[in-house]
C-alpha positions in Angstrom: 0.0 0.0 0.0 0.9 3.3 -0.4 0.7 5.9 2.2 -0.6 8.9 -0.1 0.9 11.7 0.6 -0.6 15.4 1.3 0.0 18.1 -0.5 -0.7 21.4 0.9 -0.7 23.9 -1.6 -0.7 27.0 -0.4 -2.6 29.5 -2.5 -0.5 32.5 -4.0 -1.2 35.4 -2.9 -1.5 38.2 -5.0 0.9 41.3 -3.9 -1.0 44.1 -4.4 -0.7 47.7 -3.1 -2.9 48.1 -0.4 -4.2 51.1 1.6 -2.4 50.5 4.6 1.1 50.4 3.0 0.3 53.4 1.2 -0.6 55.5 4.4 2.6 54.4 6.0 4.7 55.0 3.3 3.0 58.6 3.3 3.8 59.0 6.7 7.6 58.0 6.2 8.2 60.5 3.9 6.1 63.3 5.7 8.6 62.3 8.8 12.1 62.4 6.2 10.8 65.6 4.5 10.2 67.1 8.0 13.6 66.1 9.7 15.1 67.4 6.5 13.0 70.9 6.4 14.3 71.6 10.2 18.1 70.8 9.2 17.8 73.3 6.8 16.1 75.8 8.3 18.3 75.5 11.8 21.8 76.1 9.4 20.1 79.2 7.3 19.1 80.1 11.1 22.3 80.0 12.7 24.1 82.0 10.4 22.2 85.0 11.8 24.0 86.6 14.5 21.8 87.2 17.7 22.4 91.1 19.0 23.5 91.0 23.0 22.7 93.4 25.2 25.2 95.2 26.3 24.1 94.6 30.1 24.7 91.3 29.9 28.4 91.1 30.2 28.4 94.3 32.2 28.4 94.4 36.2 28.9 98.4 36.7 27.6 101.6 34.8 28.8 105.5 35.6 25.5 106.9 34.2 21.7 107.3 34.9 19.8 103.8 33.3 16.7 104.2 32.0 13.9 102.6 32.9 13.9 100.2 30.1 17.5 99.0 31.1 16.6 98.5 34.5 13.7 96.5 34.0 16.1 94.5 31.5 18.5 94.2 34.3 16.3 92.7 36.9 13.6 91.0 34.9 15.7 89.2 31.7 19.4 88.9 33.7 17.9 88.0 37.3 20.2 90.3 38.6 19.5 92.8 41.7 20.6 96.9 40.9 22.6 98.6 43.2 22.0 102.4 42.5 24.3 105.1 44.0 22.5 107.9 42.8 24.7 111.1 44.2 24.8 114.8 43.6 28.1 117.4 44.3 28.5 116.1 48.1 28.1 112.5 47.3 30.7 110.6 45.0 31.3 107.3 43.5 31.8 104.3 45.8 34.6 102.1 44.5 33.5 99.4 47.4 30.4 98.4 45.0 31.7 98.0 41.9 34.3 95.9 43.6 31.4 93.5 45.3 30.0 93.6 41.8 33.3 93.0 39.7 33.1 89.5 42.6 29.4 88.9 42.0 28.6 89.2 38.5 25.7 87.1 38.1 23.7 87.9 40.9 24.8 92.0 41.0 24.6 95.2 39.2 25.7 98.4 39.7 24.8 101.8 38.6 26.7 105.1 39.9 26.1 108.3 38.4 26.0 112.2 40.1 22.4 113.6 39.2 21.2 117.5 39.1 18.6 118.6 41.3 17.0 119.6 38.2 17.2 115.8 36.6 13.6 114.1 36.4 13.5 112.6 39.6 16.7 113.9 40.7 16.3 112.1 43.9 19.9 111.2 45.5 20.3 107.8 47.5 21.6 104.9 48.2 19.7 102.1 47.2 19.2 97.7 46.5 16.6 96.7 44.7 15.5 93.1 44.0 13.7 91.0 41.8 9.8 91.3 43.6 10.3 95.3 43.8 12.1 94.8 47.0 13.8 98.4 47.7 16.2 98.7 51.1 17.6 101.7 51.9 21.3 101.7 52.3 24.1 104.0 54.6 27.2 104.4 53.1 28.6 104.8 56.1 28.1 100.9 57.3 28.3 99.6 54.2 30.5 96.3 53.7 30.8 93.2 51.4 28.8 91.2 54.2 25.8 93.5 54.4 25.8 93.6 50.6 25.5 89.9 50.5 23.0 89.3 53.0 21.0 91.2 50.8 21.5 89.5 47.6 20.9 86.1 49.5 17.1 87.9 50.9 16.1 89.7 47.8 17.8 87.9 45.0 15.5 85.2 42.9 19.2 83.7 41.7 21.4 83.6 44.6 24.7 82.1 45.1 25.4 78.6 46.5 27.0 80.6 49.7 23.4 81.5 50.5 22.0 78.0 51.0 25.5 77.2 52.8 25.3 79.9 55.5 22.2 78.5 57.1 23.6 75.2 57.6 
């Protein structure tokens, strides 16, 4: 006798595009074309130059800021403004810009003699923070310590030091 054997035949299939393949192929080349389109436009980008502020690398002034700058100062740089604002009696103190020249990042100074007839024109000595913190400060009892306490109360970025001391 003999065994029979079974054939299975499998049926051909017929290869045929189908809608499935053609949506993932669409999205493929949606994802190249993309991935392409943002190389291109980041290296037609970066061969702009982007303008810096002049206050951004600075840490001391010898003139009046506007209003503009100092908002740019405390807002965009984090920084707190130290103004000596002085008239014929007062004068520049070099004790701030050095503290400032130390504490770039979190510090900056303005100095400048004003009129009596200036807009304004008020004289003083004066921090200000971040939150529209203002403290009143005496030349007379001024140091690098009382200067820093201030930055580590009033400052929104404030040096390592500042956590430290608590400890």
């Amino acid at each position: 006798m003999a065994k029979a054997k079974a054939v299975h035949e499998s049926p051909k299939k017929e290869r045929h595009f189908s809608s499935k393949t053609a949506i993932s192929l669409f999205i493929g080349f949606i994802m190249v074309a993309s991935t392409a389109g943002y190389a291109v436009m980041q290296s037609a980008g970066s061969s702009q130059e982007v303008k810096k502020n002049p206050l951004d690398e600075a840490y001391s002034v010898n003139r009046v800021l506007s209003v503009s700058e100092k908002v740019y100062i405390l807002q965009r740089t984090g920084r707190m403004l130290i103004e000596n604002l002085y008239n014929e009696s007062g004068g520049e103190l070099p004790e701030l810009t050095d503290f400032a020249s130390k504490n770039v990042a979190y510090v900056f100074v303005e100095q400048a003699m004003i009129n009596a007839s200036d807009e304004g024109g008020e004289t003083g000595l004066r921090f200000i923070g971040m939150n529209g913190g203002i403290q009143e400060l005496d030349a007379a009892n001024l140091s690098s310590d009382r200067l820093f306490d201030l930055v580590c109360e009033f400052g929104v970025r404030r040096p390592v030091e500042c956590t430290l001391r608590g400890m």
